[in-house]
C-alpha positions as CSV (number, residue, x, y, z in Angstrom):
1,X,127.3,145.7,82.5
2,X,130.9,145.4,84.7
3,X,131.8,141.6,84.6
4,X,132.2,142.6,88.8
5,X,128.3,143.2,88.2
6,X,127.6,140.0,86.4
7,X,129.7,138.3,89.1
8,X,127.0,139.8,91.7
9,X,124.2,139.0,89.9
10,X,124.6,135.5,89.6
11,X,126.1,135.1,93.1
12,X,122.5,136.6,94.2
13,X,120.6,134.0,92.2
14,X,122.7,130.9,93.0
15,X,121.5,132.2,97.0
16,X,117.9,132.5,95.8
17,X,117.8,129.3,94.2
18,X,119.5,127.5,97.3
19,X,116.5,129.7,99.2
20,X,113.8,128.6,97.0
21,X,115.3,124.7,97.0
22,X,114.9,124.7,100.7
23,X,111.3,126.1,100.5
24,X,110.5,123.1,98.2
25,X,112.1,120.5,100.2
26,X,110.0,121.7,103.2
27,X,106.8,121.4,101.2
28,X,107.9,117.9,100.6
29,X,108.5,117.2,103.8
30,X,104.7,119.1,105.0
31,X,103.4,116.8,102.8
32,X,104.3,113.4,103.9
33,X,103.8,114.8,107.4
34,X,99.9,115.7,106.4
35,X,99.7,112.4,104.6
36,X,100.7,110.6,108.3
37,X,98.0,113.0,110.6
38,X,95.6,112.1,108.2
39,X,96.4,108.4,108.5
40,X,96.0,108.9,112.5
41,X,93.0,110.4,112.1
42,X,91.1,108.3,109.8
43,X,92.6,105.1,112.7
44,X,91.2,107.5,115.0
45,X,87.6,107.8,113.6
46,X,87.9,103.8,113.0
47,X,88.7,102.9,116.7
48,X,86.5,101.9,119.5
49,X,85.5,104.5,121.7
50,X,87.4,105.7,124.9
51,X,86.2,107.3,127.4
52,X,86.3,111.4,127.8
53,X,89.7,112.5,129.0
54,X,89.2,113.4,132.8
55,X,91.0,116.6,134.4
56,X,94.4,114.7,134.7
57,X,94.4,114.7,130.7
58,X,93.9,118.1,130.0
59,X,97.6,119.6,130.4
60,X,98.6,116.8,127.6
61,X,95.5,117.5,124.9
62,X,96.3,118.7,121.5
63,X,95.3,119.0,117.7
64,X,97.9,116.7,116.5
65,X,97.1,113.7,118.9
66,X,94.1,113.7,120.3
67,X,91.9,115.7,117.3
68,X,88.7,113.4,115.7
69,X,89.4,110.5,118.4
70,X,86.4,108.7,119.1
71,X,85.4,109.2,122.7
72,X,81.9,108.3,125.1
73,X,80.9,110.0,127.8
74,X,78.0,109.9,130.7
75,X,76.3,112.0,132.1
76,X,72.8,114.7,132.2
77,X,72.7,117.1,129.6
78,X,71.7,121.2,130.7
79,X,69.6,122.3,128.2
80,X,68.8,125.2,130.0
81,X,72.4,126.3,129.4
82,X,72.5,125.3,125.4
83,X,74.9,127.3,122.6
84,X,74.3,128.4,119.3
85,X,76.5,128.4,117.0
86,X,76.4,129.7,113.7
87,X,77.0,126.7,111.2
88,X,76.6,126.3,106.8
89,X,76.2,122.1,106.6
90,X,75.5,120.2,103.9
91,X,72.1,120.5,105.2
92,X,72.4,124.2,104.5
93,X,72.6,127.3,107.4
94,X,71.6,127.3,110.9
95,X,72.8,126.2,113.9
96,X,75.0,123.8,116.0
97,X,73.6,123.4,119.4
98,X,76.3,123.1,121.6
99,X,74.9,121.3,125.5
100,X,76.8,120.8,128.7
101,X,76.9,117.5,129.6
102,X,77.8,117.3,133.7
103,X,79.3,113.7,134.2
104,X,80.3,112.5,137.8
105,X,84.1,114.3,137.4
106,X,83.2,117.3,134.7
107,X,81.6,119.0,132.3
108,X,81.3,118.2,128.5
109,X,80.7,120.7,126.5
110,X,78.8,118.1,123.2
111,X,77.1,119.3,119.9
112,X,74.8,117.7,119.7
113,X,74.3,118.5,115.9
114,X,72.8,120.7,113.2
115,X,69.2,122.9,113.9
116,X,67.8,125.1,110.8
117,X,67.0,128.1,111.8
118,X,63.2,127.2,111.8
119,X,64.3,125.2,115.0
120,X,66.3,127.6,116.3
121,X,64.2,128.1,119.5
122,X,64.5,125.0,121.6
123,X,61.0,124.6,121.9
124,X,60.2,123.6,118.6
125,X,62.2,120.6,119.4
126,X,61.6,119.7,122.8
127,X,61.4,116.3,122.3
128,X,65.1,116.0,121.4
129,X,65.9,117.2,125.2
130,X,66.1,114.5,126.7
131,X,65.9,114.3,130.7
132,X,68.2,112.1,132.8
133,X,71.3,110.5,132.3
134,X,72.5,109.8,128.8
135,X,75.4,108.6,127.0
136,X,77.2,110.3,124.6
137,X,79.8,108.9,121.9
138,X,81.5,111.1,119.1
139,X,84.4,113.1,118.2
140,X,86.9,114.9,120.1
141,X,87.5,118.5,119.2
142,X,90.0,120.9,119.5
143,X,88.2,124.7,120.7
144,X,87.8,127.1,118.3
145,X,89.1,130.6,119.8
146,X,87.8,133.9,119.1
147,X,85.2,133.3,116.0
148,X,85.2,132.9,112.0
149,X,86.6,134.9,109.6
150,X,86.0,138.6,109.6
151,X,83.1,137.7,112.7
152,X,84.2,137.9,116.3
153,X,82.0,136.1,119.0
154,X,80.2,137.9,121.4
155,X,78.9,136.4,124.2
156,X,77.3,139.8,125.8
157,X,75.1,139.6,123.1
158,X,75.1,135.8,122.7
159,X,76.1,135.3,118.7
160,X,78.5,132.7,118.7
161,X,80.6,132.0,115.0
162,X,82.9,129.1,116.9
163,X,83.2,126.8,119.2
164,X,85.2,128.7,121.9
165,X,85.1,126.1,124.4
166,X,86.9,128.4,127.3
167,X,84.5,131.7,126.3
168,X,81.5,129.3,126.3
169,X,81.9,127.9,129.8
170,X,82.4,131.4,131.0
171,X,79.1,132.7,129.7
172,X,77.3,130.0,130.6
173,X,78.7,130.0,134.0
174,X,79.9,126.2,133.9
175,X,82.3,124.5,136.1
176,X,85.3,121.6,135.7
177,X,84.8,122.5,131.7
178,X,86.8,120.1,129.7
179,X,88.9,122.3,127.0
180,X,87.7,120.5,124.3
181,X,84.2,119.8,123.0
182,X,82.4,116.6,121.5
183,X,81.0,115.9,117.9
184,X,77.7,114.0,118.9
185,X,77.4,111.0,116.6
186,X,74.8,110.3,113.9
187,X,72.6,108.6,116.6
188,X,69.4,110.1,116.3
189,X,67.6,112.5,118.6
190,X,64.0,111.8,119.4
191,X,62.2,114.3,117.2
192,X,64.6,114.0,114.6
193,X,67.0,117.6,116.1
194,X,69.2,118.1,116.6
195,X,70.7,116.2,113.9
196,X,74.3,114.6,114.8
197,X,77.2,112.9,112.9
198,X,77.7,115.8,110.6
199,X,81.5,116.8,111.2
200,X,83.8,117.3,108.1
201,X,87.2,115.1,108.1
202,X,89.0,117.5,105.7
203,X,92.4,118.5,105.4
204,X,94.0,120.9,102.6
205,X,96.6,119.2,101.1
206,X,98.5,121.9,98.5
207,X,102.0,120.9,99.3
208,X,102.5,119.1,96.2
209,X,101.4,122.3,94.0
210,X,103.7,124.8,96.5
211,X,106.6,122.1,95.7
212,X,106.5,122.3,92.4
213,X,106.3,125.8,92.7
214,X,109.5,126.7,94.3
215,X,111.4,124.1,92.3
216,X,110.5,125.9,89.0
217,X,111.8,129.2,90.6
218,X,114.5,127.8,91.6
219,X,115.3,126.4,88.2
220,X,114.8,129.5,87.1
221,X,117.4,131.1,89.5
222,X,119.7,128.7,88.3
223,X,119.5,129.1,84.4
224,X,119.7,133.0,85.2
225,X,122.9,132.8,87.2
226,X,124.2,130.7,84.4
227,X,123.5,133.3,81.7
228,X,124.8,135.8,83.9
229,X,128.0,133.9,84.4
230,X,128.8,133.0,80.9
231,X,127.6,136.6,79.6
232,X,131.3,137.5,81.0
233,X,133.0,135.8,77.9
């Protein structure tokens, strides 16, 4: 090998390791930023109730600031016009059943919580439906476009794998729909379903392990410009 090649190939590996530097200083700096939502949203969960956001808040609503706070709401539930959607709990599979709430100013779009699939039809548990105005305090949450993984909702045929806030208020024909939806607390339901306060706080935190990756590569990078580089003598 030329030293003109040598010369080439070490000048291409100090550039990947300055690449593969940067990539590990942005993990580092992905990680303290997941360490700070997750702060916010364990204060979130922690905090007193506020009320729903109204109309006027819905241009300014997003994952990062508004995601798991605790909010209330009033209003009469339509169970005539109840979603479900597919769901795997630690309660095992079935369904979240997703209800509109109409307050004075909108509509809330709440699950309500977990059904098996033995109480899939709502009148095994009619008792849970309760009639007249109610009030409702749980989680805000951010809709869930399109469906899951490898499963696309379809409303024409009613099989739901998301919450789709925007596509469920179109099939079910509802008006002034907030673009979020509400985790119903754990407060129970009269006949037990559905069965609220079930949402999972989680957030993958690998940032540490994809650091330490691209530092070793890097490393690596370096020590092989270095051979390449001294291999001229």
């Amino acid at each position: 090998m030329t030293r003109a090649r040598r010369a080439g190939f070490a000048a291409a590996a100090l550039i990947a390791a300055m690449l593969l530097a940067g990539l590990g200083v942005w993990q580092v700096e992905r990680r303290a930023w997941k360490h700070e939502l997750v702060a916010a949203v364990e204060a979130r969960i922690a905090a007193a109730p506020v009320a729903a956001p109204g109309p006027e808040a819905w241009p300014r609503i997003d994952e990062k600031d508004d995601a798991y706070r605790r909010v209330t709401a009033t209003g009469v539930f339509r169970h005539d016009r109840e979603t479900l959607v597919q769901a795997v709990t630690e309660r095992g599979a079935g369904f979240w059943v997703l209800t509109p709430l109409e307050t004075p100013r909108f509509t809330l779009l709440v699950n309500r919580g977990f059904v098996p699939s033995s109480r899939r039809e709502a009148s095994t548990r009619a008792a849970g439906n309760v009639a007249g105005p109610v009030t409702v305090t749980g989680l805000l949450r951010v809709s869930e476009p399109g469906g899951a993984f490898l499963r696309d909702n379809d409303p024409a045929e009613n099989r739901w794998f998301s919450r789709d806030v925007a596509a469920i208020a179109k099939a079910r024909g509802l008006k002034r729909a907030a673009p979020y939806f509400v985790d119903a607390d754990a407060a129970p339901n009269p006949g037990g379903y559905p069965v609220g306060g079930l949402t999972v706080v989680r957030f993958r935190d690998h940032h540490l392990v994809y650091a330490l990756t691209w530092f070793a590569l890097c490393a690596l990078s370096l020590f092989f410009a270095w051979r390449m580089w001294h291999s001229r003598d």
